[in-house]
C-alpha positions as CSV (number, residue, x, y, z in Angstrom):
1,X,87.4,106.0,134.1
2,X,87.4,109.6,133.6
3,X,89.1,111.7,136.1
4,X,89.2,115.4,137.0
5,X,91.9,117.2,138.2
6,X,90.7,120.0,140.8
7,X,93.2,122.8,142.7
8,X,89.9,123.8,144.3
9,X,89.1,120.4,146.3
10,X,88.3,120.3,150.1
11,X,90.1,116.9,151.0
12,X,89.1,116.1,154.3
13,X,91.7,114.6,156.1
14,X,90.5,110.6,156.8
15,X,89.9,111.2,152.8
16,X,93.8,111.9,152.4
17,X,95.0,109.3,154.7
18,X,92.9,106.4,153.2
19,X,94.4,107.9,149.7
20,X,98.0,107.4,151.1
21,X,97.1,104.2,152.5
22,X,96.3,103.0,149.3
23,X,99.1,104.2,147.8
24,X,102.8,103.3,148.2
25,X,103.6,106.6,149.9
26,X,101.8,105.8,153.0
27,X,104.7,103.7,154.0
28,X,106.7,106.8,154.5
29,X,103.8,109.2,156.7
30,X,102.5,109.2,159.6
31,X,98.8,107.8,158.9
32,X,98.3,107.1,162.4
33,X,98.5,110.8,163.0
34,X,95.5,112.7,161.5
35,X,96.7,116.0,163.1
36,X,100.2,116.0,161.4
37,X,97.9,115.5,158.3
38,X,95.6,118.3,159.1
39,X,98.6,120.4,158.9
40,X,99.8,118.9,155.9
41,X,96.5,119.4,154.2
42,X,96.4,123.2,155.4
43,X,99.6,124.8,155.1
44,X,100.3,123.6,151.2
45,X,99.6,126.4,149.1
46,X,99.4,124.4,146.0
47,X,97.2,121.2,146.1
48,X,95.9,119.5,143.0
49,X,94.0,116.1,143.1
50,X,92.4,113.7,140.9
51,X,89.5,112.5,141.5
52,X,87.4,109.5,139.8
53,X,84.1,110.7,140.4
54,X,83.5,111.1,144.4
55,X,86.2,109.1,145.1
56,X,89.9,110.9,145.3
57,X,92.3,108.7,143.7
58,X,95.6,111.0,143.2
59,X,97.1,114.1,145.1
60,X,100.2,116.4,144.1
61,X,101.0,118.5,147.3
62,X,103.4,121.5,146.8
63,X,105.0,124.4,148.9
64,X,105.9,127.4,146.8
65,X,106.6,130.7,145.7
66,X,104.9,130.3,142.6
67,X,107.9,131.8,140.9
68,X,111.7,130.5,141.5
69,X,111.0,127.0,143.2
70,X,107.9,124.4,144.0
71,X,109.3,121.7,146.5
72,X,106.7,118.6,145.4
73,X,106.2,117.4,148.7
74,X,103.9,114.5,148.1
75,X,102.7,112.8,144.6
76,X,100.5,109.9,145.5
77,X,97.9,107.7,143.1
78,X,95.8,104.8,143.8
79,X,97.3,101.6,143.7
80,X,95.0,100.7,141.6
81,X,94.4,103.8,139.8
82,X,98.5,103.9,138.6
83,X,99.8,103.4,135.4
84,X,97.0,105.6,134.0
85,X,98.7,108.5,133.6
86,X,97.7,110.0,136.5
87,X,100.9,111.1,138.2
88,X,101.9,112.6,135.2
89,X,99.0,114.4,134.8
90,X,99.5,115.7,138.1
91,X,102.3,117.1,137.9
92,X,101.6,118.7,134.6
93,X,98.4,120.5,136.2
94,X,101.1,121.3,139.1
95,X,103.1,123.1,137.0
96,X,100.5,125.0,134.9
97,X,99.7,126.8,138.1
98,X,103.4,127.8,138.2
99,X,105.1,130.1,136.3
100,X,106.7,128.6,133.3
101,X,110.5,129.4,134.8
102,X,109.8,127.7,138.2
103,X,111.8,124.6,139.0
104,X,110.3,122.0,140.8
105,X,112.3,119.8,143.2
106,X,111.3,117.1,145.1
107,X,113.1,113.9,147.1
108,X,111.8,110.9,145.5
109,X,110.7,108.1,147.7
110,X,112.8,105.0,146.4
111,X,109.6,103.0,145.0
112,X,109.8,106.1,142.7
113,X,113.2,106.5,142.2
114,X,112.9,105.3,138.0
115,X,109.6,107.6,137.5
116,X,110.9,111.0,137.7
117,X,113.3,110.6,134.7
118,X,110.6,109.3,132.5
119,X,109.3,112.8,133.3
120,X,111.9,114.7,132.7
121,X,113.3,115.5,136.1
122,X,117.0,115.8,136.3
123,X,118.7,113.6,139.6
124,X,120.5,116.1,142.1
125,X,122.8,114.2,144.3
126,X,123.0,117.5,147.1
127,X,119.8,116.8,148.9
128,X,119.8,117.2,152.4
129,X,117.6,116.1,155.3
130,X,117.4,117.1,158.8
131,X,114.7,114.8,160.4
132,X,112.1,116.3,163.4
133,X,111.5,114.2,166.3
């Protein structure tokens, strides 16, 4: 399998549900709401996915400055594409668009919770959530 990471991709928005679906984050969004998605897809200023061929297999969704902070709102792979490297690999394109003092923080969804120090991210015990509706 040979995949390429893209920054440039239009992901149409059944595409990224059926992504989250097969991955383990769609137990935590709201795939039975394509509009909520639609917005998600839009208003992220950095997206990078990984695709396997025509077929999308991995997505890192970020909100940023592009300078101090990038909040990793959503890493999600395959279930059958993990293990791969593809997460990683994600991230590391993530943070090549970045510049090279910008921190990037993200809540990890508890699946995840043993990836992220593998990867060098540091465990911040001061996150903070105030849920919508």
């Amino acid at each position: 399998m040979t995949i390429e990471y893209r920054d440039d991709a239009d992901i149409g928005v059944d595409e990224a549900i059926e992504l989250y679906r097969r991955s383990t984050l769609g137990e935590r969004r709201p795939l039975d709401r394509p509009d909520i998605f639609e917005a998600m897809l839009a208003n992220a200023n950095l997206t990078v996915s990984a695709w396997d061929g025509p077929r999308l297999v991995g997505i890192s969704r970020t909100l940023t400055d592009f300078g101090y902070v990038a909040y990793l709102a959503d890493l999600a792979v395959d279930a059958s594409c993990q293990r791969q490297g593809i997460g990683k690999r994600l991230i590391e394109e993530t943070r090549r668009r970045l510049r090279p003092e910008c921190m990037i923080v993200l809540l990890a969804a508890p699946k995840a919770n043993d990836y992220y120090p593998a990867l060098g991210f540091e465990h911040n015990p001061r996150a903070w959530v105030l849920r919508g509706d």
